[in-house]
C-alpha positions as CSV (number, residue, x, y, z in Angstrom):
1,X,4.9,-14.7,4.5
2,X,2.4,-11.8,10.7
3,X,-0.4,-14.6,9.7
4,X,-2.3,-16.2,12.9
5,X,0.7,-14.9,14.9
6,X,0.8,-12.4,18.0
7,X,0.1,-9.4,15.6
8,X,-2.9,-10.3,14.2
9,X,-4.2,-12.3,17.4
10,X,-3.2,-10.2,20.7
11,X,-3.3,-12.2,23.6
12,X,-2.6,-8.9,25.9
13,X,-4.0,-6.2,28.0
14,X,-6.1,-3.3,26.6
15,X,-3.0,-1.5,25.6
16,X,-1.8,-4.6,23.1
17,X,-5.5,-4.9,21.5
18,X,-5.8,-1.3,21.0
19,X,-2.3,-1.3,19.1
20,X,-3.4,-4.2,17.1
21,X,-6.7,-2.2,16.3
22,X,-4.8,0.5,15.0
23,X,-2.2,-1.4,13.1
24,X,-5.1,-3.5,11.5
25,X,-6.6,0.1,10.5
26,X,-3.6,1.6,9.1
27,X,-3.5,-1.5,6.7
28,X,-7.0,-1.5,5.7
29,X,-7.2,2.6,5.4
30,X,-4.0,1.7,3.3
31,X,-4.8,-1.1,1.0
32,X,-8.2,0.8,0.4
33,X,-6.4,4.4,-0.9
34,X,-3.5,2.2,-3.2
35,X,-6.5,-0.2,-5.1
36,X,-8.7,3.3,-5.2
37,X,-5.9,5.7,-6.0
38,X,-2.9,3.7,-7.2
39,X,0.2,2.7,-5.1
40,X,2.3,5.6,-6.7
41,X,0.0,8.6,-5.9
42,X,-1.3,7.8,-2.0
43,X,0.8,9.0,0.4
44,X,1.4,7.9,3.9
45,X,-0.5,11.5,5.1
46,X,-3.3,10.4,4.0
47,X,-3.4,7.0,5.2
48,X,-2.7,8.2,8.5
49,X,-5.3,10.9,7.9
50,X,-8.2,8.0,6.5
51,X,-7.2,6.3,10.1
52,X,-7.4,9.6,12.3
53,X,-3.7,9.3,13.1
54,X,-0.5,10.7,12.7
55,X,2.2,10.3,10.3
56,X,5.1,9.8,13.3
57,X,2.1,6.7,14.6
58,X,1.9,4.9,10.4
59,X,5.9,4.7,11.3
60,X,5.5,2.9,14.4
61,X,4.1,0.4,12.8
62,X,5.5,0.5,9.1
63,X,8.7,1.7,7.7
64,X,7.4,2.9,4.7
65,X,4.5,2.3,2.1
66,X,5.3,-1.1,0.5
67,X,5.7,-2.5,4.1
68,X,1.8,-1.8,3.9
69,X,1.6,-2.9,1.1
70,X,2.7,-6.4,2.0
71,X,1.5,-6.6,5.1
72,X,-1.8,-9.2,4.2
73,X,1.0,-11.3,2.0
74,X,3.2,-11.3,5.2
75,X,0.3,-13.0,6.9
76,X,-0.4,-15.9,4.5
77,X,2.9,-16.5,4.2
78,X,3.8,-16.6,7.7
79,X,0.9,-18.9,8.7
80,X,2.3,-21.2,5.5
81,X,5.5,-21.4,6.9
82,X,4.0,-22.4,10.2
83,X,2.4,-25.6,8.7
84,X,5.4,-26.8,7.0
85,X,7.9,-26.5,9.7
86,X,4.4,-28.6,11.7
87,X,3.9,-31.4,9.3
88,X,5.4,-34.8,10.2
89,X,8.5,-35.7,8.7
90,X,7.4,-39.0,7.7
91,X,5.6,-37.4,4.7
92,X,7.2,-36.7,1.3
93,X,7.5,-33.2,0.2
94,X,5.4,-32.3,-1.7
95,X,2.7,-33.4,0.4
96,X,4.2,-31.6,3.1
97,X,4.0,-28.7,0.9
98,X,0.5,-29.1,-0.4
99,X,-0.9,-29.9,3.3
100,X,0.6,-26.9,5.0
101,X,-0.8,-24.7,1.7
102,X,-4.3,-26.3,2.8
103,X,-4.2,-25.9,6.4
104,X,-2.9,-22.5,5.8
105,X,-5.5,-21.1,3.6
106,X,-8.5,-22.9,6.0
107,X,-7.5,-20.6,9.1
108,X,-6.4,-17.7,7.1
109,X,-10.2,-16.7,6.0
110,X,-11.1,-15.9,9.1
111,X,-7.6,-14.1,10.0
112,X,-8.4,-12.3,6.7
113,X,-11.7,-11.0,7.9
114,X,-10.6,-9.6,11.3
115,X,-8.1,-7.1,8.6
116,X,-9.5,-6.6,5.5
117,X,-12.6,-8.5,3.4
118,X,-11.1,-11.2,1.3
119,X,-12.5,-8.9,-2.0
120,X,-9.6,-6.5,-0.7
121,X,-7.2,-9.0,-0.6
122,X,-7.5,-9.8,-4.3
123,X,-8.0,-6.5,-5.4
124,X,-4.8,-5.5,-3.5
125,X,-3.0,-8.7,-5.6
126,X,-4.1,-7.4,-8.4
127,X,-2.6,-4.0,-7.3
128,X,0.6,-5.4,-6.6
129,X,0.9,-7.0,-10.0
130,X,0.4,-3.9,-11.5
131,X,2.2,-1.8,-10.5
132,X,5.7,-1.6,-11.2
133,X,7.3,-0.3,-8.1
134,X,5.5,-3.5,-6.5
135,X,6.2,-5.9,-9.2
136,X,10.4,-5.9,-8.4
137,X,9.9,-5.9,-4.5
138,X,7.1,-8.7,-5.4
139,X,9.8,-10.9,-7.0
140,X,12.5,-10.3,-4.8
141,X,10.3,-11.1,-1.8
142,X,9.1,-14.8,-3.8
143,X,12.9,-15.9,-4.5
144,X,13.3,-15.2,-0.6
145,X,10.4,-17.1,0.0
146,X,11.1,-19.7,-1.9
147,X,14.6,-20.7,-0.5
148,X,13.3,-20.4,2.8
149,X,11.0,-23.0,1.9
150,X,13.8,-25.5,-0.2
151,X,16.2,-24.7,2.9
152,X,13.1,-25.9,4.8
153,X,12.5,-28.8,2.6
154,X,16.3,-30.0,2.1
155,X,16.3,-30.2,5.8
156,X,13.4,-32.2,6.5
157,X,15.0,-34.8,4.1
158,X,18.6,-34.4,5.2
159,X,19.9,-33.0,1.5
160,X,22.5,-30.6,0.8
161,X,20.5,-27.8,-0.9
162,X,23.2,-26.4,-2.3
163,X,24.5,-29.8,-3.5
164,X,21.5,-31.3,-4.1
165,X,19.1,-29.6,-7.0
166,X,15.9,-31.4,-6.0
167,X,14.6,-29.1,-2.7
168,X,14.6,-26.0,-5.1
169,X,13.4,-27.8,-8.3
170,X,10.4,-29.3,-6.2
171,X,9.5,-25.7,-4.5
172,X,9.5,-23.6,-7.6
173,X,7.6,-26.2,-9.3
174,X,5.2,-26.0,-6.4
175,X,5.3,-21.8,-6.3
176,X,4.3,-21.9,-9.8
177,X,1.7,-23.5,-9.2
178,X,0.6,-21.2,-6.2
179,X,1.1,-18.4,-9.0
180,X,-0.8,-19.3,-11.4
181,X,-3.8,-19.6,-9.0
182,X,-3.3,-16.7,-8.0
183,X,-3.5,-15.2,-11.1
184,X,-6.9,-17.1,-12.0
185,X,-8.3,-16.0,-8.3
186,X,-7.3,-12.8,-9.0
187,X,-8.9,-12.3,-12.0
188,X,-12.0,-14.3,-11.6
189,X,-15.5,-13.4,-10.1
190,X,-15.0,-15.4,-6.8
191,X,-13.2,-13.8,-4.5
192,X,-14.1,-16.2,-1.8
193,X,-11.1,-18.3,-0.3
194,X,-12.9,-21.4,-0.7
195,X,-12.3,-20.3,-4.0
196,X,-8.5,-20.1,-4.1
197,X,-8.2,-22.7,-1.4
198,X,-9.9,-25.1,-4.6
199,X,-7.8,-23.6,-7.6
200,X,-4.4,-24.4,-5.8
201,X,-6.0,-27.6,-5.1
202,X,-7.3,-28.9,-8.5
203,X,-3.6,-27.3,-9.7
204,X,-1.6,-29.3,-7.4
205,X,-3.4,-32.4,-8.5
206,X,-2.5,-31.9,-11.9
207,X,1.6,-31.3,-11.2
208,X,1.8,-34.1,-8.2
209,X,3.1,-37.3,-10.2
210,X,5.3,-35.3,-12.0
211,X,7.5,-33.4,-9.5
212,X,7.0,-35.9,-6.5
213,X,10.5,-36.6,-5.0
214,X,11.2,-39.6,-4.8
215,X,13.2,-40.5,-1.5
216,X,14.4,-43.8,-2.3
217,X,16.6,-41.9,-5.0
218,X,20.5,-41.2,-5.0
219,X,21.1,-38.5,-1.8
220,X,24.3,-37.8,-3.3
221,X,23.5,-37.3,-7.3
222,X,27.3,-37.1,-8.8
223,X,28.7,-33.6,-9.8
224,X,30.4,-32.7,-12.7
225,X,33.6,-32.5,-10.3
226,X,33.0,-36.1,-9.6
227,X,32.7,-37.7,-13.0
228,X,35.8,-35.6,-13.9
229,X,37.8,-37.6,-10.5
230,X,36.2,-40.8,-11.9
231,X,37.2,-40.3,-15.6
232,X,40.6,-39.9,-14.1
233,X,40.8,-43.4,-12.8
């Protein structure tokens, strides 16, 4: 999606900060060989080796290298989820949606800072969408993601997401739009994330009216196993 969570914000003894220390290194050390070097050729030697540590300490933390490799989009993630499941119930969803994305991104910059600078961040997206090994695992992880988030959403509004189209319609709408700013961050000149904090923004205004649920609408819209019991009538 972890984020603003107890691994990237100890609240322990000396032994719990020096862990986080290290685990923050390894990613760094990490993300900085696979944008250098490429994903494919940088092996977890030498990450261990850029962070003065052994191989059998990089699998303490991590299981392998696209654990790593994920480990800043785990963050953002996590602290997105942590809005959403926040925001008052009273509130349709997709401003639910857009809200958490906003709070998210304001406390992730400086979350971002204490791991990597934000400039790494993008130039380990850009990483990740090019290279293939990354690109499947990429997907799979966003059609997790996104039925968390229209499991999350069906709930808030008391719909059947497997009976009810609407929670998953609304959330890839809504990813989409998350991609495609990413994409523009990513390939832009500011790496700031004011900067991608603003795209999604300006996106989401653009999509709102159109993919708005409305929650005075039919809870129960009529399945094709329905009009066949009312045709028999």
């Amino acid at each position: 999606m972890a984020g603003l969570t107890p691994q990237t914000a100890p609240t322990g003894g000396l032994r719990e900060r020096k862990k986080q220390r290290t685990r923050d290194a390894l990613i760094r050390a990490a993300l900085e060989l696979f944008t250098e070097h490429g994903y494919e050729t940088t092996t977890v030697d030498e990450i261990a080796e850029a962070v003065d540590v052994s191989q059998r300490t990089f699998f303490r933390y991590f299981a392998n290298k696209q654990e790593v490799a994920f480990a800043v989009q785990d963050m953002v993630e996590a602290r997105f989820l942590e809005e959403l499941r926040a925001r008052p119930a009273a509130e349709p969803p997709l401003t639910a949606l857009r809200r958490a994305v906003m709070a998210a991104w304001d406390e992730i910059g400086s979350a971002l800072a204490s791991v990597i600078p934000v400039d790494l961040h993008m130039r380990t997206f850009q990483m990740i969408e090019s290279t293939p090994a990354l690109v499947a695992a990429h997907l799979r992880r966003s059609t997790e993601l996104e039925e968390q988030i229209a499991q999350l959403i069906a709930r808030r509004e008391g719909l059947d997401v497997d009976a009810d189209p609407r929670p998953r319609v609304l959330v890839a709408a809504f990813s989409g739009v998350l991609r495609v700013a990413g994409k523009v961050w990513g390939e832009g000149q500011d790496c700031s994330v004011e900067a991608i904090r603003e795209l999604t923004e300006s996106y989401l205004d653009h999509i709102g009216p159109a993919i708005e649920m409305d929650r005075r609408a039919d809870r129960n819209p009529r399945t094709c196993g329905h009009e066949h019991a009312r045709d028999q009538r």
